[in-house]
TORPA-592684 format. One record per atom (N, C-alpha, C, CB): residue number from 1; residue in one letter; atom name; x, y, z. Coordinates in steps of 0.1 Angstrom, whole numbers, plus 2048, in hexadecimal, padded with zeros to 3 digits. Glycine has a CB too. Layout:
% TORPA-592684
+-----+--------+-------+-----+-----+-----+
: num : residu : atome :   x :   y :   z :
+-----+--------+-------+-----+-----+-----+
: NUM :      a :    CA :   X :   Y :   Z :
...
+-----+--------+-------+-----+-----+-----+
//
This chain:
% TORPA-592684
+-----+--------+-------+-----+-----+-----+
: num : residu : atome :   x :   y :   z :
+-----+--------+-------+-----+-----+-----+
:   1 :      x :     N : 846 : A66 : 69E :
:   1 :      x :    CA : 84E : A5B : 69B :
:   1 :      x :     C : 84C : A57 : 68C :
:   1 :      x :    CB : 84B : A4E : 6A4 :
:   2 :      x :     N : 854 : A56 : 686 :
:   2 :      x :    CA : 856 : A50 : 675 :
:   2 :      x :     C : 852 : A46 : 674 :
:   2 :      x :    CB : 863 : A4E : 66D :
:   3 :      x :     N : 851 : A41 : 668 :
:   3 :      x :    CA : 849 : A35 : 665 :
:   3 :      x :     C : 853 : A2C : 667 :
:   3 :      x :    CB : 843 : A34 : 656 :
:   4 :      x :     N : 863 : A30 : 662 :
:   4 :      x :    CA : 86C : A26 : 666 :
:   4 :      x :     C : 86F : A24 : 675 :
:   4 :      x :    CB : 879 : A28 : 65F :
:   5 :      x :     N : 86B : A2C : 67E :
:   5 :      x :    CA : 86E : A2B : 68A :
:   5 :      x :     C : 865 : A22 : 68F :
:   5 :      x :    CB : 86E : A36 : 691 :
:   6 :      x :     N : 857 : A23 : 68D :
:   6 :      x :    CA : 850 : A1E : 690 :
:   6 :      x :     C : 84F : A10 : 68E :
:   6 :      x :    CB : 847 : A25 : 68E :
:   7 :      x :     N : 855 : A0D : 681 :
:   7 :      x :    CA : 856 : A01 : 67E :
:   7 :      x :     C : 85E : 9F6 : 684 :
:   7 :      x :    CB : 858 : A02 : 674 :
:   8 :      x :     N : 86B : A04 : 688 :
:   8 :      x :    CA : 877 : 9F9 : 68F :
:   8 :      x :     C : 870 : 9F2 : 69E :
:   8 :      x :    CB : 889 : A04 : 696 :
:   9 :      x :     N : 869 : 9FE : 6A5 :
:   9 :      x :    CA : 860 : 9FD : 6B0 :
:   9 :      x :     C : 85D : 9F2 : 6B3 :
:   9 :      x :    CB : 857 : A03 : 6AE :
:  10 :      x :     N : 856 : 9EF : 6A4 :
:  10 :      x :    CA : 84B : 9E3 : 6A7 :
:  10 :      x :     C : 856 : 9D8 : 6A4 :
:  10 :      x :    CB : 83C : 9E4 : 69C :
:  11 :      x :     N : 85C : 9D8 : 6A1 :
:  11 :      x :    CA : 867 : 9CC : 69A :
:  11 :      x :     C : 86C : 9C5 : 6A9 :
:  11 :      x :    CB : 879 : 9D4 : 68E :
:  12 :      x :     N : 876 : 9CE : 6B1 :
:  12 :      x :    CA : 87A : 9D0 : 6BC :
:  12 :      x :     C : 870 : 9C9 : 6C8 :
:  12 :      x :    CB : 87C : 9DE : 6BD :
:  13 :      x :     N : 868 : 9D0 : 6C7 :
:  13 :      x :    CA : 858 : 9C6 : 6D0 :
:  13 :      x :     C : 855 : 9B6 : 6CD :
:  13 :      x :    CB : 845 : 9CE : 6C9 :
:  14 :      x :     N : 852 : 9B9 : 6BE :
:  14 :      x :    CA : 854 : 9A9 : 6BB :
:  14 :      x :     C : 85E : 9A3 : 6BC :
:  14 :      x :    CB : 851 : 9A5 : 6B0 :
:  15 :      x :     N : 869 : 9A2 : 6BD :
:  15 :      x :    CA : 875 : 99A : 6BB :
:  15 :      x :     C : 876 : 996 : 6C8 :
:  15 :      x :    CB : 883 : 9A1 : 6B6 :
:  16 :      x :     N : 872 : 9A2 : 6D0 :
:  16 :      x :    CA : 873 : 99D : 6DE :
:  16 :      x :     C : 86D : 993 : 6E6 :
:  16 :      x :    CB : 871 : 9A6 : 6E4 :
:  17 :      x :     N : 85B : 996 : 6DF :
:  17 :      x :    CA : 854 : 98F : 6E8 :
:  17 :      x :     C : 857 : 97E : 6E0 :
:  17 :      x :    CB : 842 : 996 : 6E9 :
:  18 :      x :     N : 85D : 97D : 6D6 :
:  18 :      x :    CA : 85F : 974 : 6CE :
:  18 :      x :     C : 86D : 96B : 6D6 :
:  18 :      x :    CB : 861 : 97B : 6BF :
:  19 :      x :     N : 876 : 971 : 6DF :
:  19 :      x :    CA : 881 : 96E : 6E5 :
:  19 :      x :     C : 87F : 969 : 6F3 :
:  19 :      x :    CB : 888 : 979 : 6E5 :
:  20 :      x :     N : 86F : 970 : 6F6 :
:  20 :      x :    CA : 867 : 96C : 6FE :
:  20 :      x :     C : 873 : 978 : 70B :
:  20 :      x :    CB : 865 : 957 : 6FF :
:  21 :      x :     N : 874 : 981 : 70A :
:  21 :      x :    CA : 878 : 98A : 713 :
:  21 :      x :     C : 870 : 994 : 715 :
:  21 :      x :    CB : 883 : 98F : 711 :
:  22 :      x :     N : 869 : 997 : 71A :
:  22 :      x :    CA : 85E : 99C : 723 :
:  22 :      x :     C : 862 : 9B1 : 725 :
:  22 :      x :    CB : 862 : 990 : 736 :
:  23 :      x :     N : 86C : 9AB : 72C :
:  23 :      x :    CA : 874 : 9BB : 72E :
:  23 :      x :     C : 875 : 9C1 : 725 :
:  23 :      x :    CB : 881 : 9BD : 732 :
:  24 :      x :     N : 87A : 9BE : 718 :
:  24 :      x :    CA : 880 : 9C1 : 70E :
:  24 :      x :     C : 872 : 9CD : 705 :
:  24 :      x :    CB : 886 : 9B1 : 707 :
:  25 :      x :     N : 868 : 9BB : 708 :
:  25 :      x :    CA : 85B : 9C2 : 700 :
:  25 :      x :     C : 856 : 9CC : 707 :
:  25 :      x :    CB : 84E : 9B9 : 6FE :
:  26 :      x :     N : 853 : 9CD : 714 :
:  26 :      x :    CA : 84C : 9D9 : 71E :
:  26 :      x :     C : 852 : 9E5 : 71D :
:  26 :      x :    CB : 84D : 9D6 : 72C :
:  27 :      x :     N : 863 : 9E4 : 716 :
:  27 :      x :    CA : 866 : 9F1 : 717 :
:  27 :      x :     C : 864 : 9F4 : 707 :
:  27 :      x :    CB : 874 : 9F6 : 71F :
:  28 :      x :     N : 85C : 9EE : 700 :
:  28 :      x :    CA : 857 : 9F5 : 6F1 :
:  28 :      x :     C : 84D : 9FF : 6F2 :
:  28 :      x :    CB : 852 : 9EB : 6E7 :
:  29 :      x :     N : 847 : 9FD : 6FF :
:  29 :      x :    CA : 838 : A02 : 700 :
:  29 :      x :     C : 836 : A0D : 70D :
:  29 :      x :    CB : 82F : 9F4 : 704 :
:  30 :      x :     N : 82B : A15 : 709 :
:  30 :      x :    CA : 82A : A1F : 714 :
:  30 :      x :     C : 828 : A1A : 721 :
:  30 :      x :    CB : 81E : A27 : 712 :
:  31 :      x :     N : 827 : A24 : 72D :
:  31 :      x :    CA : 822 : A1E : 73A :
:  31 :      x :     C : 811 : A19 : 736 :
:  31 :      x :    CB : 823 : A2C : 747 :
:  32 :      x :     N : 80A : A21 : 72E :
:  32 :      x :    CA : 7FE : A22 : 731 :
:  32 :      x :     C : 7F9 : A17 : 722 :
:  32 :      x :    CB : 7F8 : A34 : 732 :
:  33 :      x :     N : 803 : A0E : 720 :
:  33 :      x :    CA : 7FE : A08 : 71C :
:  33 :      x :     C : 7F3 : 9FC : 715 :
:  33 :      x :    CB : 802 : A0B : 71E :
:  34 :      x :     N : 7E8 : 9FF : 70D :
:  34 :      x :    CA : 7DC : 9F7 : 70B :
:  34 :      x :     C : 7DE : 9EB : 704 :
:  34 :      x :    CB : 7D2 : 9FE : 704 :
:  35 :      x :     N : 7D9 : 9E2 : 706 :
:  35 :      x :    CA : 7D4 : 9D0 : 706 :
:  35 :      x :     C : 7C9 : 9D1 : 702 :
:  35 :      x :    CB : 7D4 : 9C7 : 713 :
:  36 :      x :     N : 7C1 : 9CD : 6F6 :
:  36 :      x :    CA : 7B8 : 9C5 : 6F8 :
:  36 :      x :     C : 7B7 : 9B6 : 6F5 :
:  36 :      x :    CB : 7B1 : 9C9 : 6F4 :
:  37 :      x :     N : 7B0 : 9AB : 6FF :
:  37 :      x :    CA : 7B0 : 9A3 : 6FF :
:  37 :      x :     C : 7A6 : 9A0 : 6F8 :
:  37 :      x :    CB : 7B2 : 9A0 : 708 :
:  38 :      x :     N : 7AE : 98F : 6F4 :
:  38 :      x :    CA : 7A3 : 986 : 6EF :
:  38 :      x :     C : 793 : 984 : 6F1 :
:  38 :      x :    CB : 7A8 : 97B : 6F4 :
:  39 :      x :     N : 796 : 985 : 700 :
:  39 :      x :    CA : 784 : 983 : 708 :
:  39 :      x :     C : 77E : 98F : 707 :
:  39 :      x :    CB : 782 : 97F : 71A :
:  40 :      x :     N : 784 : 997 : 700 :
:  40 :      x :    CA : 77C : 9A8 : 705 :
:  40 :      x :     C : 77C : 9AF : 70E :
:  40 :      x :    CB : 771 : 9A9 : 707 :
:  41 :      x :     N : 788 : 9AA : 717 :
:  41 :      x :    CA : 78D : 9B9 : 720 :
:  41 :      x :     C : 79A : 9BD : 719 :
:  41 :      x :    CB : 792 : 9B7 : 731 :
:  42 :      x :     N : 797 : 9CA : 722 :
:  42 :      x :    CA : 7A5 : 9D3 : 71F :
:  42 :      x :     C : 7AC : 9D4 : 72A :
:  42 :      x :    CB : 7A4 : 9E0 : 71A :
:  43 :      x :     N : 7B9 : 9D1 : 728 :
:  43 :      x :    CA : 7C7 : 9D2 : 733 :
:  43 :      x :     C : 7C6 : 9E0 : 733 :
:  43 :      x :    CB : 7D9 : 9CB : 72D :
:  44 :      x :     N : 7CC : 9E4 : 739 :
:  44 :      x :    CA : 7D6 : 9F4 : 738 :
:  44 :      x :     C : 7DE : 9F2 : 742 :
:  44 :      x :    CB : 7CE : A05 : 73A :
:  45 :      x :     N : 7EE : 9F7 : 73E :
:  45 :      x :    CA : 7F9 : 9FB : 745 :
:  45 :      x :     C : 800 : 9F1 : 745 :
:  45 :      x :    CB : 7F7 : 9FF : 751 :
:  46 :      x :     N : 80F : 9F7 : 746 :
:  46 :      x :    CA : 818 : 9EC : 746 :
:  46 :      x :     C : 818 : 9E5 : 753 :
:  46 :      x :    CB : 825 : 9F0 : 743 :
:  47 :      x :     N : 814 : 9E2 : 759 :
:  47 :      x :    CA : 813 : 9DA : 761 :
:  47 :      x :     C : 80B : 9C8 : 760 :
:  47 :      x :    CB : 80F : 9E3 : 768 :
:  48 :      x :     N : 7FE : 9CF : 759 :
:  48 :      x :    CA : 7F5 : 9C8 : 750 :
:  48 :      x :     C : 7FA : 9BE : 745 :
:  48 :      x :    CB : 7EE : 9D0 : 74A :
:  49 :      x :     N : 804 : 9CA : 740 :
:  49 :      x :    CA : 806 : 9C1 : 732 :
:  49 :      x :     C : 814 : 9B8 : 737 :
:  49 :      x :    CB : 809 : 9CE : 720 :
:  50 :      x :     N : 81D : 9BC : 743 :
:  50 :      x :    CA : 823 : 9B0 : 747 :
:  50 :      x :     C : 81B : 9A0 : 74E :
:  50 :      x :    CB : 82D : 9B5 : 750 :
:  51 :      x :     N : 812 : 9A6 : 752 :
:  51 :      x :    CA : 809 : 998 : 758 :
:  51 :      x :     C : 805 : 991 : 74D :
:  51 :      x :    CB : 7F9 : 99B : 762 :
:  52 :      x :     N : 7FC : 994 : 740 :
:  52 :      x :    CA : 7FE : 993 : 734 :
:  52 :      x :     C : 801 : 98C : 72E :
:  52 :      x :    CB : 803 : 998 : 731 :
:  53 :      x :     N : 813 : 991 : 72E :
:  53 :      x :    CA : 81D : 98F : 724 :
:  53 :      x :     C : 820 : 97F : 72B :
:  53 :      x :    CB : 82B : 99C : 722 :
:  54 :      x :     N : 824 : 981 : 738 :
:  54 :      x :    CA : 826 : 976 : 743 :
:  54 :      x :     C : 81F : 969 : 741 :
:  54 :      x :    CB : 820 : 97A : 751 :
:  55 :      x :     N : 813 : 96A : 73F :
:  55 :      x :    CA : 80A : 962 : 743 :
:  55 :      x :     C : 80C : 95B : 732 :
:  55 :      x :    CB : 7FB : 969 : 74A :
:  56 :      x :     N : 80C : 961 : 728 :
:  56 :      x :    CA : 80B : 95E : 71B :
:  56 :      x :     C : 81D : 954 : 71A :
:  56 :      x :    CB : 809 : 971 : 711 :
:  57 :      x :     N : 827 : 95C : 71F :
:  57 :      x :    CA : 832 : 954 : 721 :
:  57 :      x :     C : 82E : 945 : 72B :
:  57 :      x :    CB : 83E : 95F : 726 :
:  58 :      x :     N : 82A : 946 : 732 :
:  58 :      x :    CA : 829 : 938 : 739 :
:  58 :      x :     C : 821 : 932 : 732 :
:  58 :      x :    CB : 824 : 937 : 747 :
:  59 :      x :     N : 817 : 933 : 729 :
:  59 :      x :    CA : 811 : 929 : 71F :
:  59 :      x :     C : 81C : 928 : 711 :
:  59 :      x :    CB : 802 : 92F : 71B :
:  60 :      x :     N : 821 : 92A : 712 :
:  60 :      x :    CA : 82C : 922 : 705 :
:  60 :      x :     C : 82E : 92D : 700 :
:  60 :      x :    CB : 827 : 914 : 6F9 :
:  61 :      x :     N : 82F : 938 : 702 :
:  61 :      x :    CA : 83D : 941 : 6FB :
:  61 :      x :     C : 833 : 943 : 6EB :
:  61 :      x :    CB : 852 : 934 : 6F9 :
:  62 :      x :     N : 829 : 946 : 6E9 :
:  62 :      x :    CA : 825 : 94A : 6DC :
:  62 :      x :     C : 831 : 950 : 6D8 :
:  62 :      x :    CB : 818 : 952 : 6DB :
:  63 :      x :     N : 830 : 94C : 6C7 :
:  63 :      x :    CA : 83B : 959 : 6C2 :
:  63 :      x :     C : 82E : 962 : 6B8 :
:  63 :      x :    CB : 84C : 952 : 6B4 :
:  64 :      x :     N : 837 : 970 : 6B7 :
:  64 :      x :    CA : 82D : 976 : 6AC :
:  64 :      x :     C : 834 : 979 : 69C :
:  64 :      x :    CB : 827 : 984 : 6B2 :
:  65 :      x :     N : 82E : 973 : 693 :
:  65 :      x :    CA : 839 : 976 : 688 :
:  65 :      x :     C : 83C : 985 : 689 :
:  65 :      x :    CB : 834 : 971 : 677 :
:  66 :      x :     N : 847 : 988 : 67E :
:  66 :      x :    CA : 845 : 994 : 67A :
:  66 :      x :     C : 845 : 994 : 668 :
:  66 :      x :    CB : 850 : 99B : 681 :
:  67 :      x :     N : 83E : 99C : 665 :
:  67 :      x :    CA : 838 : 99A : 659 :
:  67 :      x :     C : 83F : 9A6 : 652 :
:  67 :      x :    CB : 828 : 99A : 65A :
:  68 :      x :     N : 843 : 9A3 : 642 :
:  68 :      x :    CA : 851 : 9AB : 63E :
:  68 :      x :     C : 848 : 9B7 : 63C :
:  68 :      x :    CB : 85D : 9A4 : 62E :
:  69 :      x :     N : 850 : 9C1 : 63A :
:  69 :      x :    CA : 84E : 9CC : 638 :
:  69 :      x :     C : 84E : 9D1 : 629 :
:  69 :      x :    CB : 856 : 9D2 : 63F :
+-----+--------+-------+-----+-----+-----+
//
């Protein structure tokens, strides 16, 4: 993947989780996708990272900037 691809990638992820759509973000990411958390575990899998993402949306929808390129 290119640097510009990669970049849109990540743009796409953030905008999403920023829109607070869930789906959108999960399909930026592999199945076997890794988390690490705050406390010092690690998620793996999309499944994980929708409980996650979920749980992070029911506490008020953090946004994440995106920071210019």
């Amino acid at each position: 993947m290119s640097r510009d691809e990669t970049a849109a990638l990540v743009r796409r992820f953030l905008d999403a989780v920023n829109a607070l759509d869930g789906d959108a973000a999960r399909a930026c990411l592999a199945e076997d996708v890794a988390l690490d958390l705050a406390d010092g575990r690690r998620a793996i899998g999309d499944e994980a990272f929708r409980d996650f993402l979920a749980e992070q949306l029911r506490r008020g929808g953090e946004t994440m900037p995106i920071l210019p390129s």
